[in-house]
mmCIF file as gemmi writes it, N, C-alpha and C atoms, coordinates in Angstrom:
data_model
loop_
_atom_site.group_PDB
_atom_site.id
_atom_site.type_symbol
_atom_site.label_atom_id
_atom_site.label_alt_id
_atom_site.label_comp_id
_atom_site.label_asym_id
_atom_site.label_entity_id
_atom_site.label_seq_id
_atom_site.pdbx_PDB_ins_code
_atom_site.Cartn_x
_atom_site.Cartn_y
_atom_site.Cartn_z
_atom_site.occupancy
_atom_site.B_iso_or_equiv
_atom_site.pdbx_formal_charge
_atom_site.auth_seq_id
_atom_site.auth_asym_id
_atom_site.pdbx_PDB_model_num
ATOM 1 N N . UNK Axp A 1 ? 14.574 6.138 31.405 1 0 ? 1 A 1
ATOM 2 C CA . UNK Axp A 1 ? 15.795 5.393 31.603 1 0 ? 1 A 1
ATOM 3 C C . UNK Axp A 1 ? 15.678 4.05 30.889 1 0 ? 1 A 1
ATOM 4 N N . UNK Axp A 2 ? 16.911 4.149 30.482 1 0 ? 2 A 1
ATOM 5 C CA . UNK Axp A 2 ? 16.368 1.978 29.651 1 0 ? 2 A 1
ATOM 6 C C . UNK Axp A 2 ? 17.228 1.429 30.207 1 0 ? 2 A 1
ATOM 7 N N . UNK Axp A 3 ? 17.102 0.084 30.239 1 0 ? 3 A 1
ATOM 8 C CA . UNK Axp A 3 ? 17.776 -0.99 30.384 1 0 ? 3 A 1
ATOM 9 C C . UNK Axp A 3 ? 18.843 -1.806 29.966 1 0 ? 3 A 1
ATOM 10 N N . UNK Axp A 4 ? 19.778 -2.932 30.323 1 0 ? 4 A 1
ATOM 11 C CA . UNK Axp A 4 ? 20.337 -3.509 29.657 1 0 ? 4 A 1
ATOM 12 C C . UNK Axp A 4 ? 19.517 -4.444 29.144 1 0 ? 4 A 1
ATOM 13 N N . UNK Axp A 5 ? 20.178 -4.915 27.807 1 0 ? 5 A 1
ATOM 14 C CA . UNK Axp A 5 ? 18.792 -6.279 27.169 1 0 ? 5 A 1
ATOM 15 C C . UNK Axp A 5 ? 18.565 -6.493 26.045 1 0 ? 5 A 1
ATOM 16 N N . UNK Axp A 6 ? 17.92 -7.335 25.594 1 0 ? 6 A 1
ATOM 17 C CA . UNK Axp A 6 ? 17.676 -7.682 24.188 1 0 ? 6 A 1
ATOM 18 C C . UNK Axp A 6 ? 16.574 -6.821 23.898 1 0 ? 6 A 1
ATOM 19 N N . UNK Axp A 7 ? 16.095 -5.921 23.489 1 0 ? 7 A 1
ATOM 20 C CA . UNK Axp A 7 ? 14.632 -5.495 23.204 1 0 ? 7 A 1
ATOM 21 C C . UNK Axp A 7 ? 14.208 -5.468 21.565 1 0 ? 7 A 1
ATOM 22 N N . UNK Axp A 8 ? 13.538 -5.539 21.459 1 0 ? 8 A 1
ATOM 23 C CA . UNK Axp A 8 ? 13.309 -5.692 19.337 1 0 ? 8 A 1
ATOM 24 C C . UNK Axp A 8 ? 11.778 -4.935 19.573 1 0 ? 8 A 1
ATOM 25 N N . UNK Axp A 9 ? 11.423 -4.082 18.815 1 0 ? 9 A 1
ATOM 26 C CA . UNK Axp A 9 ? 10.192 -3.201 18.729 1 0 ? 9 A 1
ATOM 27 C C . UNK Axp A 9 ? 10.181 -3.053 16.698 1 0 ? 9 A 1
ATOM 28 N N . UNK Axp A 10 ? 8.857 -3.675 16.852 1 0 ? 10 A 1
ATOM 29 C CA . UNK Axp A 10 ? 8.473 -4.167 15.377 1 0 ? 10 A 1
ATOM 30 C C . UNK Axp A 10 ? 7.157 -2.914 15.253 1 0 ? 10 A 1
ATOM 31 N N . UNK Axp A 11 ? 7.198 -1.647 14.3 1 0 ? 11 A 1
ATOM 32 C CA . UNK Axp A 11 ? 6.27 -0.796 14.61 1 0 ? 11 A 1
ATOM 33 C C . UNK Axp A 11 ? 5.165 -1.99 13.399 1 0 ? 11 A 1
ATOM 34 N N . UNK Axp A 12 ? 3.842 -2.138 13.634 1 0 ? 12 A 1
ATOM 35 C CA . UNK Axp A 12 ? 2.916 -2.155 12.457 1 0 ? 12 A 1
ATOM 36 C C . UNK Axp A 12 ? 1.991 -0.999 12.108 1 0 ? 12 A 1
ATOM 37 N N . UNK Axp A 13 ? 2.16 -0.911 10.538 1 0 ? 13 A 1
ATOM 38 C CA . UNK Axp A 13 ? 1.64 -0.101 9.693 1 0 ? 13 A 1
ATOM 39 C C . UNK Axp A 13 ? 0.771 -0.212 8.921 1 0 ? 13 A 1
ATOM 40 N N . UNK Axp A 14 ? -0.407 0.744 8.634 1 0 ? 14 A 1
ATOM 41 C CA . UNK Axp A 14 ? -1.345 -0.222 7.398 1 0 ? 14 A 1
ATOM 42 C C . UNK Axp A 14 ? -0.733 -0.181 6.238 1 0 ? 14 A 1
ATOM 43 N N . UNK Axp A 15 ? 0.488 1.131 5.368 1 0 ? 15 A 1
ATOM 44 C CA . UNK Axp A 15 ? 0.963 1.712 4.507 1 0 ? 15 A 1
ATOM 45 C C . UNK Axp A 15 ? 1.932 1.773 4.944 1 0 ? 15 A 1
ATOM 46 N N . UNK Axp A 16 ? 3.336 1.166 4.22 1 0 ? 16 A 1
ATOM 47 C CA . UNK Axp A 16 ? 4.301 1.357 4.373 1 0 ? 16 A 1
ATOM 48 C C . UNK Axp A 16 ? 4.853 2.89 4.005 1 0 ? 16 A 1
ATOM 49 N N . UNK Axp A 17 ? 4.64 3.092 3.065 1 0 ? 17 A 1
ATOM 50 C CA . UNK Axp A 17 ? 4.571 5.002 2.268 1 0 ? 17 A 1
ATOM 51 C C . UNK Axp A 17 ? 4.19 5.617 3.284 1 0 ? 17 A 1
ATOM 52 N N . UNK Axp A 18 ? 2.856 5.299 3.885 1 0 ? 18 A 1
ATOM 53 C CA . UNK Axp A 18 ? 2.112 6.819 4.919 1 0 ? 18 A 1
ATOM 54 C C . UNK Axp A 18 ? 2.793 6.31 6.247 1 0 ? 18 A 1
ATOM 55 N N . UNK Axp A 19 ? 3.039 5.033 6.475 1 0 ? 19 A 1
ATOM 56 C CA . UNK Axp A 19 ? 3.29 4.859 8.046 1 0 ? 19 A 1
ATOM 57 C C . UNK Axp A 19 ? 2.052 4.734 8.693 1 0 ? 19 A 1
ATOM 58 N N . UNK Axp A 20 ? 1.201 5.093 8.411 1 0 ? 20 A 1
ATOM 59 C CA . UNK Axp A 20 ? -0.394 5.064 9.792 1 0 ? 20 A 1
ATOM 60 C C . UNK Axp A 20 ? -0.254 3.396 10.339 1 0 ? 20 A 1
ATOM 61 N N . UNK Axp A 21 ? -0.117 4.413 11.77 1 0 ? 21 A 1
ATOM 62 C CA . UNK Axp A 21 ? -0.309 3.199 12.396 1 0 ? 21 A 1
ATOM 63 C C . UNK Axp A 21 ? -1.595 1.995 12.306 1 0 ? 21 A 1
ATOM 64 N N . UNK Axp A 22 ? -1.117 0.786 12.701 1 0 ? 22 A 1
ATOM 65 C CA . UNK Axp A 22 ? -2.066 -0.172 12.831 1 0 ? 22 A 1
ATOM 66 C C . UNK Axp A 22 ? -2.25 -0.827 13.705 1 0 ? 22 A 1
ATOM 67 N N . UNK Axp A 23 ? -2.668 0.025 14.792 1 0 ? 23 A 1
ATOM 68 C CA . UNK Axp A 23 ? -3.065 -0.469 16.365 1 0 ? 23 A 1
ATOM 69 C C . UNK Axp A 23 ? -4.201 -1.636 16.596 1 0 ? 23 A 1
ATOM 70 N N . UNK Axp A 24 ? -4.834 -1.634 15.634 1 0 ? 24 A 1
ATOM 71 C CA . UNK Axp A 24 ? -5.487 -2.579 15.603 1 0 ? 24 A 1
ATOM 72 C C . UNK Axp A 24 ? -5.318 -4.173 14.81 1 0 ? 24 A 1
ATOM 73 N N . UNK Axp A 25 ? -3.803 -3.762 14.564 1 0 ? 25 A 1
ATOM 74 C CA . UNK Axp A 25 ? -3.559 -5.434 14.039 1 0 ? 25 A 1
ATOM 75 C C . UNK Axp A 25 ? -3.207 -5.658 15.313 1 0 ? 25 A 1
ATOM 76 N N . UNK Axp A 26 ? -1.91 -4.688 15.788 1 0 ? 26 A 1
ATOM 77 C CA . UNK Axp A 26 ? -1.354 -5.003 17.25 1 0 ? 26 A 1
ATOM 78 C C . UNK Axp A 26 ? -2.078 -6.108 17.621 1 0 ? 26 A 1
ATOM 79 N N . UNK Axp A 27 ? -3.232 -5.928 17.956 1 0 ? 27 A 1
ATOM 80 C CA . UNK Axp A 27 ? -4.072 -6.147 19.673 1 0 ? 27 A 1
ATOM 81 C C . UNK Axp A 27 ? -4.33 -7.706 18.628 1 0 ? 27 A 1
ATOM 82 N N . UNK Axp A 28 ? -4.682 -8.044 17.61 1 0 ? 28 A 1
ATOM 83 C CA . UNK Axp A 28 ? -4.722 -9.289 17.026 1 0 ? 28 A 1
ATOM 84 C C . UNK Axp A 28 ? -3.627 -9.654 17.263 1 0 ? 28 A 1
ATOM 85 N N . UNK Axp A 29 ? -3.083 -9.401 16.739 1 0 ? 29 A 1
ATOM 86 C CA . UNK Axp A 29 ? -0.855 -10.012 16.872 1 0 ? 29 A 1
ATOM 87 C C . UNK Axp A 29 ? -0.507 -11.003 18.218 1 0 ? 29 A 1
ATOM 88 N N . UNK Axp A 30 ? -0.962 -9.463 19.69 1 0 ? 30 A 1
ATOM 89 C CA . UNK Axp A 30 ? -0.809 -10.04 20.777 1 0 ? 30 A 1
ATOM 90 C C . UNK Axp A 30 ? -1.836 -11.453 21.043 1 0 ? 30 A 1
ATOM 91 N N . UNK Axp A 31 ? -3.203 -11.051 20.873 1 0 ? 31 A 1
ATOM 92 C CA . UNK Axp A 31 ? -4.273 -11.967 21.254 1 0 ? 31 A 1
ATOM 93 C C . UNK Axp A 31 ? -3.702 -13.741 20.412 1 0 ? 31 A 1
ATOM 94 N N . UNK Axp A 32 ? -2.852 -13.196 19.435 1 0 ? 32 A 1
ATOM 95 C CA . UNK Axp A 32 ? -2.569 -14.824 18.685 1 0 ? 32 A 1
ATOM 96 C C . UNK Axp A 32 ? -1.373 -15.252 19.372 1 0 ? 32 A 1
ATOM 97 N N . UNK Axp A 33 ? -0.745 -14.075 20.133 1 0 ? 33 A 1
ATOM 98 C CA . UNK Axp A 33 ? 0.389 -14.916 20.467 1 0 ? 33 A 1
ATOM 99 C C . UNK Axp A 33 ? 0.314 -15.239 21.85 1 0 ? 33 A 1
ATOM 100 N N . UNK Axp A 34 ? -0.286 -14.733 22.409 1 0 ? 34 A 1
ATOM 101 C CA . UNK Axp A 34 ? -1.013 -15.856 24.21 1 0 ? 34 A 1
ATOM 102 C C . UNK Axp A 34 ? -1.524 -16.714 23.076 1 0 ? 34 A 1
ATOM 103 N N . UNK Axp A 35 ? -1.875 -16.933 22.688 1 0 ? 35 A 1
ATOM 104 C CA . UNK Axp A 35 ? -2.157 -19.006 22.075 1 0 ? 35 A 1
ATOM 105 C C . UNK Axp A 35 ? -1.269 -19.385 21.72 1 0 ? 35 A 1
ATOM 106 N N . UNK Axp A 36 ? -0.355 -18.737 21.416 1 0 ? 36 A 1
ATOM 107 C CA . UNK Axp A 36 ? 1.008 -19.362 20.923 1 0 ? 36 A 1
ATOM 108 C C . UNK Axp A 36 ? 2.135 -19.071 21.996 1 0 ? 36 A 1
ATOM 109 N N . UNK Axp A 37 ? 1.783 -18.891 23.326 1 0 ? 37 A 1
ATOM 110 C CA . UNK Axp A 37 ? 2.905 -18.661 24.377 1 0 ? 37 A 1
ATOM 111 C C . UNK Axp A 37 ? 3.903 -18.019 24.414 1 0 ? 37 A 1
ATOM 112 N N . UNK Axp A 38 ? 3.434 -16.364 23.697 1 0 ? 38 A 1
ATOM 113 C CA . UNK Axp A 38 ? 4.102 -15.219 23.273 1 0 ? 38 A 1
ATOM 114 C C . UNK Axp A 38 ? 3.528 -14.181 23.981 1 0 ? 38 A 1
ATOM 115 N N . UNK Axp A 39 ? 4.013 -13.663 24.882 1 0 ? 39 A 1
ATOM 116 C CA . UNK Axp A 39 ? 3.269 -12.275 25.674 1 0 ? 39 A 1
ATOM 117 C C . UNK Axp A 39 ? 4.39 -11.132 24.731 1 0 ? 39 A 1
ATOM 118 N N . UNK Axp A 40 ? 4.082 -10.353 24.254 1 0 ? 40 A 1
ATOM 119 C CA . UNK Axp A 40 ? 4.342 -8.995 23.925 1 0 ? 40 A 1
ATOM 120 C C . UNK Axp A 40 ? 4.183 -8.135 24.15 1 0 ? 40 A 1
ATOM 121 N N . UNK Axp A 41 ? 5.04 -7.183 24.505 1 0 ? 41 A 1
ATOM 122 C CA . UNK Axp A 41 ? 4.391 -5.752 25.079 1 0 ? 41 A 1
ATOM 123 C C . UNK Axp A 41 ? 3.91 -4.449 23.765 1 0 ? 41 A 1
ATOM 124 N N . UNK Axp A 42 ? 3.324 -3.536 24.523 1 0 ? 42 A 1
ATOM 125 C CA . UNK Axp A 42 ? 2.957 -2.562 23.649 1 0 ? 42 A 1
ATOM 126 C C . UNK Axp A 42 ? 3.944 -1.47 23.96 1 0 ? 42 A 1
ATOM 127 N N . UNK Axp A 43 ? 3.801 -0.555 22.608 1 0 ? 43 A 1
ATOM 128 C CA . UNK Axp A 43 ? 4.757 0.498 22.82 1 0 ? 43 A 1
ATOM 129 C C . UNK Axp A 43 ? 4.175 1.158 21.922 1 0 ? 43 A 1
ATOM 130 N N . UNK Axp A 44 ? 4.851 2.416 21.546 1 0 ? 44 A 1
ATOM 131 C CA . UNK Axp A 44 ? 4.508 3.632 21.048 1 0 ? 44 A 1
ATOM 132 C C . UNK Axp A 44 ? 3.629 4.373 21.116 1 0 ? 44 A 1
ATOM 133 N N . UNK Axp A 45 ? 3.769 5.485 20.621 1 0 ? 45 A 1
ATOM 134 C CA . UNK Axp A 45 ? 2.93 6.854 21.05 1 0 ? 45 A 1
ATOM 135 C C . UNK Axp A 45 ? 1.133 6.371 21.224 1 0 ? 45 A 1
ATOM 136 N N . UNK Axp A 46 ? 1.289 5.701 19.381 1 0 ? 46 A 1
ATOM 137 C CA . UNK Axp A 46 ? 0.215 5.304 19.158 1 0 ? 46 A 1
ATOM 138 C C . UNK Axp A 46 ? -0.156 3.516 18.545 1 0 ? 46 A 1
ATOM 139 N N . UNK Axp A 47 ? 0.484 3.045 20.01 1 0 ? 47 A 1
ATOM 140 C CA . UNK Axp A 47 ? 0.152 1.557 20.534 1 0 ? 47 A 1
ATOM 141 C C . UNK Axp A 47 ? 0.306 1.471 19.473 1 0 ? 47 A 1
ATOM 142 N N . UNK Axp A 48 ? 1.149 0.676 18.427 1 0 ? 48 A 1
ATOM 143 C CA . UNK Axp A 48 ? 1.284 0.167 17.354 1 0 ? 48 A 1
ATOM 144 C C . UNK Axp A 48 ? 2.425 -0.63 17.614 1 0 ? 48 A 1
ATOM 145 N N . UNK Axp A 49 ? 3.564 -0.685 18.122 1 0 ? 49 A 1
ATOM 146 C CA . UNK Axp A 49 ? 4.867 -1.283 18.356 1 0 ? 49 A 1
ATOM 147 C C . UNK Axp A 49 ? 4.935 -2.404 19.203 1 0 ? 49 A 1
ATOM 148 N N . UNK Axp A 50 ? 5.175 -3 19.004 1 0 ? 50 A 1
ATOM 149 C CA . UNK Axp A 50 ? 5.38 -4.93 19.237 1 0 ? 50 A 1
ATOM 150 C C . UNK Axp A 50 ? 6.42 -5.007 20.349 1 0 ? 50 A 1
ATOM 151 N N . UNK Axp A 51 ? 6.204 -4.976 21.632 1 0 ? 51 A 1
ATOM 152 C CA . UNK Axp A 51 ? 7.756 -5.439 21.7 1 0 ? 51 A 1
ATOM 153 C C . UNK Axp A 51 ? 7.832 -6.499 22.12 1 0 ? 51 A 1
ATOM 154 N N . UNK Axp A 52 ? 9.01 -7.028 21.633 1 0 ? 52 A 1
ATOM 155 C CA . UNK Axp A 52 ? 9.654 -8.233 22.068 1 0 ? 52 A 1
ATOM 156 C C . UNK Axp A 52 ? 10.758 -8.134 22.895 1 0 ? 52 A 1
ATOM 157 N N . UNK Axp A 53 ? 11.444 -8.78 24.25 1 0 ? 53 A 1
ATOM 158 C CA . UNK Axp A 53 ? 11.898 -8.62 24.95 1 0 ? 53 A 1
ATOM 159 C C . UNK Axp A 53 ? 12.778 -10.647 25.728 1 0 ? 53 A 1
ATOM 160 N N . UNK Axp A 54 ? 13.094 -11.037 24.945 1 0 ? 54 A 1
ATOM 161 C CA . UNK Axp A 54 ? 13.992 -11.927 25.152 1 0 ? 54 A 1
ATOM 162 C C . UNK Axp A 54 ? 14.902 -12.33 26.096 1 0 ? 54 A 1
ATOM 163 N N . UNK Axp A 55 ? 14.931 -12.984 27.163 1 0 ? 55 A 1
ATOM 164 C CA . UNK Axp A 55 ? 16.034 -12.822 28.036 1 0 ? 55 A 1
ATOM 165 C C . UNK Axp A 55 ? 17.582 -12.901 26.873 1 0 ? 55 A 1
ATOM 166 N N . UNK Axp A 56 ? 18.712 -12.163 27.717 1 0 ? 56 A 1
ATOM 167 C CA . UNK Axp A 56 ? 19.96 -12.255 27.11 1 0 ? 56 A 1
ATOM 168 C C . UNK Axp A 56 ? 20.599 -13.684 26.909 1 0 ? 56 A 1
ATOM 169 N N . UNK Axp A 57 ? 20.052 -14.499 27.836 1 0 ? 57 A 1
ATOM 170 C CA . UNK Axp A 57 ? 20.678 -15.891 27.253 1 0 ? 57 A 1
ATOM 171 C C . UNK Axp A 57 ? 19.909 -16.552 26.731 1 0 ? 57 A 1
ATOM 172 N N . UNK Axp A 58 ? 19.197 -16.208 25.571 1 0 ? 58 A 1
ATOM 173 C CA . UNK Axp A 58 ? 18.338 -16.691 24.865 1 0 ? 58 A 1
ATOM 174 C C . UNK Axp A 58 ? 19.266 -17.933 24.04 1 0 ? 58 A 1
ATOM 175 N N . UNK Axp A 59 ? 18.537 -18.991 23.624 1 0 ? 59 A 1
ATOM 176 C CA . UNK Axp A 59 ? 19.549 -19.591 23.051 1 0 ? 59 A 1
ATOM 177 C C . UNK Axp A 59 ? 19.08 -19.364 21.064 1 0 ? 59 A 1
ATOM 178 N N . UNK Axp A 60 ? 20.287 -20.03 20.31 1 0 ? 60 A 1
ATOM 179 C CA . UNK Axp A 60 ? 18.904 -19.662 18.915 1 0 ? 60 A 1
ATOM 180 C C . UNK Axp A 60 ? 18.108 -20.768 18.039 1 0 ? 60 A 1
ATOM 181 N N . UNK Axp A 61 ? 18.147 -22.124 19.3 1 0 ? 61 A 1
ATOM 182 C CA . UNK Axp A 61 ? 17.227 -22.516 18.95 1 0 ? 61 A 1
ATOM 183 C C . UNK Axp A 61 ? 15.796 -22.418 19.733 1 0 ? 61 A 1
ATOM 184 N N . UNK Axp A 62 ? 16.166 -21.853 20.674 1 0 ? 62 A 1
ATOM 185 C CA . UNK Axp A 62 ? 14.799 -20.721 21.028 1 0 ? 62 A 1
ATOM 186 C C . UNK Axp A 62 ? 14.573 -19.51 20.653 1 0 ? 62 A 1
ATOM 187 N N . UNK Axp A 63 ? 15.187 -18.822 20.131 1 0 ? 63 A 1
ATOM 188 C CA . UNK Axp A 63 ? 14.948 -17.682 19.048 1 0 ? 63 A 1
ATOM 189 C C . UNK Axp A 63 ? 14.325 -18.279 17.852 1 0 ? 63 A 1
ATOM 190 N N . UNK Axp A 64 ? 15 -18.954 17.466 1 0 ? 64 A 1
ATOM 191 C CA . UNK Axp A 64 ? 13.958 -19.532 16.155 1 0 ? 64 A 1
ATOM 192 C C . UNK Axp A 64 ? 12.911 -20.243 16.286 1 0 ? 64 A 1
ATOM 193 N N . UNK Axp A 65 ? 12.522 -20.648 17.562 1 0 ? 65 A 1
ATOM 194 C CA . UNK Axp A 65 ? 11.043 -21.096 18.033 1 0 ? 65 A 1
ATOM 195 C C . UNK Axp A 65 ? 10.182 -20.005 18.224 1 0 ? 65 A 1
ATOM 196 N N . UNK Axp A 66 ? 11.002 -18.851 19.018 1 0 ? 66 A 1
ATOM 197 C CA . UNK Axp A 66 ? 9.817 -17.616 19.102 1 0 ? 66 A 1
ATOM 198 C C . UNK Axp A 66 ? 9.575 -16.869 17.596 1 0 ? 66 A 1
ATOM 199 N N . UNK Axp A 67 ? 10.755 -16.858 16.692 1 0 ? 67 A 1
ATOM 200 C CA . UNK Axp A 67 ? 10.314 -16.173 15.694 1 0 ? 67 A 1
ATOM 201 C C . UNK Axp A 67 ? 9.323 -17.251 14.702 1 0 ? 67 A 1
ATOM 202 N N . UNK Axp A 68 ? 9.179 -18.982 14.666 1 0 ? 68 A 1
ATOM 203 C CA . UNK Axp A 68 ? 8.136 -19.622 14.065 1 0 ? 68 A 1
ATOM 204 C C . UNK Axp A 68 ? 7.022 -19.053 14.852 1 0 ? 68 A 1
ATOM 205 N N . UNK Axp A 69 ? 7.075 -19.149 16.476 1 0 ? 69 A 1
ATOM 206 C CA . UNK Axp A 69 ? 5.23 -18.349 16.593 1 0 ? 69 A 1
ATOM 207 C C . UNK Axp A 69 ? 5.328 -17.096 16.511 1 0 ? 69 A 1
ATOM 208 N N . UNK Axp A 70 ? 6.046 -15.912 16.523 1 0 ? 70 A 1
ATOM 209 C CA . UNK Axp A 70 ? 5.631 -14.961 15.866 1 0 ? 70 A 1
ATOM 210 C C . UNK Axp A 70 ? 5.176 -15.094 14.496 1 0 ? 70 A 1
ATOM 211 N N . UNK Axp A 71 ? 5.831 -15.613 13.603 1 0 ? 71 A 1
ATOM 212 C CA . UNK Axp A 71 ? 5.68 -15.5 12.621 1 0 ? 71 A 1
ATOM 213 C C . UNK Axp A 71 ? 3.924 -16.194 12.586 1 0 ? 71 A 1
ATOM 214 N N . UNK Axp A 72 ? 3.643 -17.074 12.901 1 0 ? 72 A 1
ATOM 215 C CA . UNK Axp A 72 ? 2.4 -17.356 13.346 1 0 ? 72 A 1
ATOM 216 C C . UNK Axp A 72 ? 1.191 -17.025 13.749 1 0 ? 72 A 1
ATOM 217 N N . UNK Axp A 73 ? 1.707 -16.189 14.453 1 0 ? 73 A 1
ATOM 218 C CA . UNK Axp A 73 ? 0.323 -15.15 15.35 1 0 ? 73 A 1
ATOM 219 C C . UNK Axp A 73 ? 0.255 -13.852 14.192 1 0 ? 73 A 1
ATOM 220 N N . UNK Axp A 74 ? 1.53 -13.52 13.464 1 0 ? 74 A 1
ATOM 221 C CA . UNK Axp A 74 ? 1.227 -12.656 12.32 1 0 ? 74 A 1
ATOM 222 C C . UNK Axp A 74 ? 0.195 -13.047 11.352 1 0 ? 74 A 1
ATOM 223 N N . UNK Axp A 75 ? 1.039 -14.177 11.069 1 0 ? 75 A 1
ATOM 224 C CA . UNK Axp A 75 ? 0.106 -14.928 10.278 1 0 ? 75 A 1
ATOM 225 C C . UNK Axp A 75 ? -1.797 -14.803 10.264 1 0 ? 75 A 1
ATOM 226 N N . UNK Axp A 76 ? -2.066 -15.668 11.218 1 0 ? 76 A 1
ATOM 227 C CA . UNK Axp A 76 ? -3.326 -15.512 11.838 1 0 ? 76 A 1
ATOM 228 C C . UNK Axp A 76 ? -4.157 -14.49 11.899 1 0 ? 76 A 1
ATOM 229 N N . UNK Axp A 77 ? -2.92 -13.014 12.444 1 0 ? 77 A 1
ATOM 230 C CA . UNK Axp A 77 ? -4.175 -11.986 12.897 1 0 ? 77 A 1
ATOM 231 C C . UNK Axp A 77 ? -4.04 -11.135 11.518 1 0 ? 77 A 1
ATOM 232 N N . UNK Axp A 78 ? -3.533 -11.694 10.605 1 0 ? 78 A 1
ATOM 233 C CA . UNK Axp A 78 ? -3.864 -11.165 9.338 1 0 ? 78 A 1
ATOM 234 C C . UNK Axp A 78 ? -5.275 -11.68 8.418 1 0 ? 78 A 1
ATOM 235 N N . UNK Axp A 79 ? -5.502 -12.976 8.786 1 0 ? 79 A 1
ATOM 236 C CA . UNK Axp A 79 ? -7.083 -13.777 7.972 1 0 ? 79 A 1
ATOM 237 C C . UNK Axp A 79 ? -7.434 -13.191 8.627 1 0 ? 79 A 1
């Protein structure tokens, strides 16, 4: 059953062409974004999917604060 809500599910891949998942950036992704005051959930078959989950009255200058630390914790768990 789903919900009403904002939900955004970002799959990561090592290969965009093959798709294989990259469950193991995931778990970097999340670990950078608790330092950056981003809890994310996991999803998919094969734990690869990001989710993000926003309350509905998000405003967008808090959307564009969560997407600078996402973009951040990407950042990071990529070095």
């Amino acid at each position: 059953m789903r919900q009403a809500g904002l939900h955004i599910g970002v799959e990561l891949v090592k290969d965009p062409s093959s798709r294989e998942p990259h469950a193991e950036l995931l778990v970097r992704v999340r670990k950078e974004g608790f330092r950056y005051g981003i809890f994310f959930g996991v999803g998919g078959t094969e734990k690869n999917v990001l989710k993000i989950k926003p309350p509905l009255i998000i405003t967008p200058e808090e959307a564009r604060t969560v997407l600078e630390r996402f973009h951040a914790s990407l950042e990071a768990a990529l070095k």
